[in-house]
C-alpha positions in Angstrom: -3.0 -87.6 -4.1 -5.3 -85.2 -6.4 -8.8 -86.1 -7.6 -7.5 -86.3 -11.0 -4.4 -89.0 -10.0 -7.1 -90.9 -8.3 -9.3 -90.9 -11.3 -6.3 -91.8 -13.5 -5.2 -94.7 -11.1 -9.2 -96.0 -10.7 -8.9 -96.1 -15.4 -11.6 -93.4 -15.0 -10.6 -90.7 -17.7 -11.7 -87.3 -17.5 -11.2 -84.7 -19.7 -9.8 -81.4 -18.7 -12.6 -79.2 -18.0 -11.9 -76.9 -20.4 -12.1 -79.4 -23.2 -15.4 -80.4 -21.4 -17.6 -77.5 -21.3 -17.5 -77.1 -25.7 -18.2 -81.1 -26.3 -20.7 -81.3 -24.3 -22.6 -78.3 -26.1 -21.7 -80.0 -29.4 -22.8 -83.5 -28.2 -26.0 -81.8 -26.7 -26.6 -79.8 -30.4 -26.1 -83.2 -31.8 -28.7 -85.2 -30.1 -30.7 -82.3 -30.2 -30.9 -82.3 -33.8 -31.0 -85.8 -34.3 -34.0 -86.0 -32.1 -36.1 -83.0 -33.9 -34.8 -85.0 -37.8 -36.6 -88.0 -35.4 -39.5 -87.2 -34.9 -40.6 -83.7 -37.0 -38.5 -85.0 -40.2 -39.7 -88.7 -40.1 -43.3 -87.3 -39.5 -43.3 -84.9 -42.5 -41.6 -87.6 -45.0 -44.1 -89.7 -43.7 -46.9 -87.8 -44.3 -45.6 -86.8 -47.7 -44.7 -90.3 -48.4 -48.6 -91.4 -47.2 -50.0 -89.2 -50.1 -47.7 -90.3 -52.7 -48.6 -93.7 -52.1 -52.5 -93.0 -51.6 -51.6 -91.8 -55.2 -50.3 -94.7 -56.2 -52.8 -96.6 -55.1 -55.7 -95.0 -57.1 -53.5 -95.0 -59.9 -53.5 -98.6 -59.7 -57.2 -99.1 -59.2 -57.8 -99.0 -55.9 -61.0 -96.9 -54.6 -59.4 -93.3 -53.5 -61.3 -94.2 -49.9 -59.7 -97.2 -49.8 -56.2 -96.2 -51.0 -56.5 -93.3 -48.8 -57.1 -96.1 -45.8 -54.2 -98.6 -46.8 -51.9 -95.3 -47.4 -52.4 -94.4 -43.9 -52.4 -98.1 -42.4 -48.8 -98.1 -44.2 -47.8 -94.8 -42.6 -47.4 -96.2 -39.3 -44.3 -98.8 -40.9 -43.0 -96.2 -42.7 -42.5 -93.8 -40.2 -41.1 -96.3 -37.8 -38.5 -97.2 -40.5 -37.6 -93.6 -41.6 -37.2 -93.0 -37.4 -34.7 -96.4 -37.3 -33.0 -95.2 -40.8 -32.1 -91.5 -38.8 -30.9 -92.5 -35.7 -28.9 -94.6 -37.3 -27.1 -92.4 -39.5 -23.4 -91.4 -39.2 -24.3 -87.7 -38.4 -27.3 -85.5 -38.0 -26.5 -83.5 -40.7 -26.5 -86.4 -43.3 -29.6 -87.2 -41.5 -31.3 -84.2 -42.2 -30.1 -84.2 -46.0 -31.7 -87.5 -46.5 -34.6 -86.2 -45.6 -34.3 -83.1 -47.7 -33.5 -85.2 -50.5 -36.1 -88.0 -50.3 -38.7 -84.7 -49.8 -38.4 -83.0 -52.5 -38.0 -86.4 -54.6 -41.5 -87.3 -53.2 -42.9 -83.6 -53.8 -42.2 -83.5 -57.2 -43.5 -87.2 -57.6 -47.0 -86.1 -55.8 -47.2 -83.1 -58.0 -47.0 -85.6 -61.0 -49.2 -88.1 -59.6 -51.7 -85.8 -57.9 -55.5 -85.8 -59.7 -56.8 -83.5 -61.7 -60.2 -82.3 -60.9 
């Protein structure tokens, strides 16, 4: 009997090795970039996101020390949710354009916000 019969009789299935050598790289590529969209895209959203809402903040009333302080006591939530929110995504790709998106949503919005001097 041959390794693969065995493997086939045990319920074990293994893909010919052919077939193996190409999903694996595009199962590595994937969890690659679903790692980097993570950690490095959740950590620039969130840091984009802090200063929009330290802008809020003062806008609101708040001291700018003190919005800056909350803003960056939030972060810590947000990027935890942003992290749960990619990994949980169908794909990395649409992953990575929700981040795009939401970025250049919350640029524009800090450019509006932002103080003048």
């Amino acid at each position: 009997m041959t390794q693969g019969a065995e493997n086939a009789a045990a319920g074990i299935a293994i893909p010919p090795p052919h077939a193996t050598a190409g999903s694996a790289r595009r199962h590595r590529l994937a969890v690659t970039a679903r790692t980097l969209a993570g950690t490095l895209g959740a950590y620039g959203l969130t840091a984009r996101a802090t200063v929009v809402l330290s802008f809020v903040l003062a806008r609101l009333g708040m001291d700018r020390a003190e919005a800056v302080i909350a803003a960056t006591l939030a972060s810590f939530a947000i990027f935890a949710a942003l992290s749960m929110a990619i990994f949980h995504a169908r794909s990395a790709a649409r992953a990575w354009i929700w981040l795009a998106g939401t970025a250049v949503a919350l640029a524009l919005l800090q450019w509006v916000l932002a103080p003048v001097l």
